[in-house]
Backbone as numpy.savetxt, mean C-alpha at the origin, in Angstrom:
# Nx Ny Nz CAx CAy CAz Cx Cy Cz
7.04 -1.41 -7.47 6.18 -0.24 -7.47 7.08 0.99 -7.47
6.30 2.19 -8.02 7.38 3.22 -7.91 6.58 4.61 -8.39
6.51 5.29 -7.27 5.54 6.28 -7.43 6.49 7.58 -8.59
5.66 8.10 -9.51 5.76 8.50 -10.73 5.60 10.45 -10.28
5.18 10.77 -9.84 4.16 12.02 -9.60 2.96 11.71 -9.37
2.51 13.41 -9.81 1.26 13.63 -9.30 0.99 14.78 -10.42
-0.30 14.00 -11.13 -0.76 14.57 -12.17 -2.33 15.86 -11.58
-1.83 16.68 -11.02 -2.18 18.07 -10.63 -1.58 19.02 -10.83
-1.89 20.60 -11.42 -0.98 21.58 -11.47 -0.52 22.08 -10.50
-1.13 22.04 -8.90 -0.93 22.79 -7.77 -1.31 21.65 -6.48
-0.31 21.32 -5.69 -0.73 20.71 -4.21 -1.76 19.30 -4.77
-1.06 18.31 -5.81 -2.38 17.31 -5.69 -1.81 16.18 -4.60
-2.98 15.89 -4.60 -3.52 14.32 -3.18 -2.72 13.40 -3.78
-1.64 12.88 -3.03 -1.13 11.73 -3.24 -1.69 9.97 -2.57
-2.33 9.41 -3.05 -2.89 8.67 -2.39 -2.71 6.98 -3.23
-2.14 6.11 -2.50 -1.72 4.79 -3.34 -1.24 3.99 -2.10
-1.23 2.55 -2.26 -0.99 2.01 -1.72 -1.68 0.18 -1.57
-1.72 -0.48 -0.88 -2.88 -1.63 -0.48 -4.24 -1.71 -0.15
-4.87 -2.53 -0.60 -6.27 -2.89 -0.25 -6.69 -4.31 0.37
-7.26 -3.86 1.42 -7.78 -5.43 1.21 -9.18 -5.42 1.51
-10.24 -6.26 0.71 -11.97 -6.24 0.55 -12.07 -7.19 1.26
-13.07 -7.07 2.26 -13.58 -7.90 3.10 -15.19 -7.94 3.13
-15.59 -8.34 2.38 -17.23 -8.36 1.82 -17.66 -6.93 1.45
-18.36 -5.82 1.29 -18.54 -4.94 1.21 -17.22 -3.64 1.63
-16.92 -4.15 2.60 -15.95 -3.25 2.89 -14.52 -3.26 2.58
-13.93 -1.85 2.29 -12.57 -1.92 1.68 -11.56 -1.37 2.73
-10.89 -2.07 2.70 -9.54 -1.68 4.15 -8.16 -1.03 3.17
-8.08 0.07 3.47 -6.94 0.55 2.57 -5.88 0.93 3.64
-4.54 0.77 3.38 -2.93 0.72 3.63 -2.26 1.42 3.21
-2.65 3.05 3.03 -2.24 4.13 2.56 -0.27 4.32 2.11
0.24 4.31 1.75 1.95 4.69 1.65 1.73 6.20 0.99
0.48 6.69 0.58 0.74 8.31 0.04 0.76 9.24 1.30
0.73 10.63 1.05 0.70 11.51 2.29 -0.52 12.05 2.84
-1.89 10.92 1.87 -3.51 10.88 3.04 -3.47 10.00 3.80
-3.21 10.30 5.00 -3.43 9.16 6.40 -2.68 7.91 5.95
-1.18 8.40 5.75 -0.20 7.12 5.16 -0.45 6.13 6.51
-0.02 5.31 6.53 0.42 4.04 7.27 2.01 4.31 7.80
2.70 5.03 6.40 3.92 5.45 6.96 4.44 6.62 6.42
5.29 7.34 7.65 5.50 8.25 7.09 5.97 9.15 5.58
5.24 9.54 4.94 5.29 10.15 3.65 6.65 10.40 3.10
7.93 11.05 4.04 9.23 11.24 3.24 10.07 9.53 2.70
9.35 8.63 4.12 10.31 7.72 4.16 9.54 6.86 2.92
8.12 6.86 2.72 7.83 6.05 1.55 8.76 6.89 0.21
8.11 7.88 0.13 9.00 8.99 -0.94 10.24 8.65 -2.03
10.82 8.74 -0.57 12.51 8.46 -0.73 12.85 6.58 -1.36
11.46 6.01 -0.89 11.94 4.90 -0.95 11.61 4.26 -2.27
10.49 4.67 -3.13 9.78 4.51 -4.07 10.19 5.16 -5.24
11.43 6.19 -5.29 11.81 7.16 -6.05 12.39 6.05 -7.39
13.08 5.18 -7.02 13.33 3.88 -8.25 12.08 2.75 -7.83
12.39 1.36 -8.82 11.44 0.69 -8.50 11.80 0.02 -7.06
10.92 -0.04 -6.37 11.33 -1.14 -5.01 10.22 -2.36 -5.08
10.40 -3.38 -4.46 9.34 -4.18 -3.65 8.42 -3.88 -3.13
7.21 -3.70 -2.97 6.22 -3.55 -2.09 5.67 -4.82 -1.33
5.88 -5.37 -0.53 5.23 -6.50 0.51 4.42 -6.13 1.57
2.95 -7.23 1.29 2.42 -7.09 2.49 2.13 -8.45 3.28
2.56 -8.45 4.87 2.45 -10.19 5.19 1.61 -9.71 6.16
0.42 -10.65 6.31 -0.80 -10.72 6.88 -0.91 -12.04 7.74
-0.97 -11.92 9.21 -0.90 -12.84 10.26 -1.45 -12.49 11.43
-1.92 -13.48 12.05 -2.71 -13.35 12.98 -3.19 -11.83 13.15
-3.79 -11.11 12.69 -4.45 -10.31 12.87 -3.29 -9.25 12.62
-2.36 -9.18 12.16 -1.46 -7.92 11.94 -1.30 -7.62 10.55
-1.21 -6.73 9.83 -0.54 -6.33 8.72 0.48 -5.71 8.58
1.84 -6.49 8.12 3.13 -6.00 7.94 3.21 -5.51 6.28
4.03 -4.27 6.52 4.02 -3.05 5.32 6.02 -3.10 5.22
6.25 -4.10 3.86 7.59 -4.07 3.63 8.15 -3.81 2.50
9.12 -2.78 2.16 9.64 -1.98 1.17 11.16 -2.68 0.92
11.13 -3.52 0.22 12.51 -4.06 -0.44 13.01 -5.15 0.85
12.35 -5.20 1.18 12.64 -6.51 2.64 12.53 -5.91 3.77
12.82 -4.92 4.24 12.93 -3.88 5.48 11.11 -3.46 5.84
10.97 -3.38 7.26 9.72 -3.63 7.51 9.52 -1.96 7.99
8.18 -1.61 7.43 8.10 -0.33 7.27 7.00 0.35 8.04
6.49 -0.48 8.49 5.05 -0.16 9.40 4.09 -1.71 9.41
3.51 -1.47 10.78 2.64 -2.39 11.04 1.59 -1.94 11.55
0.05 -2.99 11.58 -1.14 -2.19 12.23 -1.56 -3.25 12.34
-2.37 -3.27 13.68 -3.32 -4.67 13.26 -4.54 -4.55 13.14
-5.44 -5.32 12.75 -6.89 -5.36 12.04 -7.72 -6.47 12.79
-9.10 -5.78 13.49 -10.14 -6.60 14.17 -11.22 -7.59 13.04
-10.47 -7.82 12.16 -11.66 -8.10 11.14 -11.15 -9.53 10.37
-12.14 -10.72 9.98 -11.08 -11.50 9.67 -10.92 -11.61 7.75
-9.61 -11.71 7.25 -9.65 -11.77 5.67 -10.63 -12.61 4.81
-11.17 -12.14 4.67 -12.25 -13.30 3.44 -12.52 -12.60 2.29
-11.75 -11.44 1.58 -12.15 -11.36 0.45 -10.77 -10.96 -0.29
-10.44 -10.07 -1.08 -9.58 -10.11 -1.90 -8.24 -8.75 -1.46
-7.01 -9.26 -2.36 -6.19 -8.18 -1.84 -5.76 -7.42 -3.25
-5.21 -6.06 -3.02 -4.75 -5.16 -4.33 -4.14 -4.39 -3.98
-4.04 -3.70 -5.19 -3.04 -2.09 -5.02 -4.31 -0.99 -5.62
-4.01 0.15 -4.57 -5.22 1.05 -5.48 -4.15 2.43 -5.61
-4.83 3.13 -6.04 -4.28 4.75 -6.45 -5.11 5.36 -6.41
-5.22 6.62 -6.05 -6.60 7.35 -6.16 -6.19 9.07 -6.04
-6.62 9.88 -5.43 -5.90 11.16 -6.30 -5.86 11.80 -6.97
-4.36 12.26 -7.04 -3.90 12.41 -8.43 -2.19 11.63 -8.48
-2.56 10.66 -7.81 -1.15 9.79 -7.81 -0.97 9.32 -9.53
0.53 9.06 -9.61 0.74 8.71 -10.73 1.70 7.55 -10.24
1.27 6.24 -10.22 2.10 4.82 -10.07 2.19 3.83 -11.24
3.49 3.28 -10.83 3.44 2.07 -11.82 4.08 0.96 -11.17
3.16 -0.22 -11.54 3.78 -0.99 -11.02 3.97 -2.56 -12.27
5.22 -2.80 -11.81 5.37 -4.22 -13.14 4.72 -5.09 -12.32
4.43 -5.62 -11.78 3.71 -6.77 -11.29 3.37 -6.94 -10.28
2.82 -8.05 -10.33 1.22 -7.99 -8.24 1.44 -9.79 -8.47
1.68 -10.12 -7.34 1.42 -11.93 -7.08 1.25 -11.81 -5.70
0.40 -12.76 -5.49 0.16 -13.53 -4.21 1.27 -14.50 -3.70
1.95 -14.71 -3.04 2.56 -16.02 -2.71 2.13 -17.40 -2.21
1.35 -16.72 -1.35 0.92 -17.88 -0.20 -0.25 -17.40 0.40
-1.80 -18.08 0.33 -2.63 -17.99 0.98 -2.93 -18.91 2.05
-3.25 -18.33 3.01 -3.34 -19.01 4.16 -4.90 -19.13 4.49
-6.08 -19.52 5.66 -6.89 -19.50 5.59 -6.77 -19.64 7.16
């Protein structure tokens, strides 16, 4: 992943990062500078080439990891039963070469 800009002429919303759908509802994992997960310079700086984006999901925690190095955690009262992604929203400008799952657990 590797954040690109921000297609606004003045001050746009940077907003990108993880999702995960849990029947109706969408749980988002912010890395932009709306209610990041982590702090905004350190995603920034880190995303400026392409990096890794990882997310490992366990017992009720969500780990947020940038090229192997663990970048924030949160945990979640809710249990996974629907699907995971990357969203953008904004005026983020991302690209990313590829999205895989590794390992689902249940």
């Amino acid at each position: 992943m590797k954040h690109l800009g921000v297609d606004a002429f003045q001050n746009g919303t940077i907003s990108f990062g993880m999702m995960l759908k849990n029947g109706d509802a969408d749980h988002t994992f912010a890395l932009g500078d709306i209610d990041p997960l982590v702090p905004w310079s350190d995603t920034y700086n880190a995303l400026l080439n392409f990096a890794v984006v990882s997310v490992k999901i366990q017992k009720g925690t969500v780990t947020l990891l940038i090229n192997g190095k663990r970048v924030a955690q949160k945990s979640i009262d809710f249990p996974i039963k629907g699907s995971l992604g990357l969203f953008a929203g904004g005026d983020s400008i991302v690209e990313a070469r590829s999205f895989r799952v590794d390992k689902v657990m249940s």
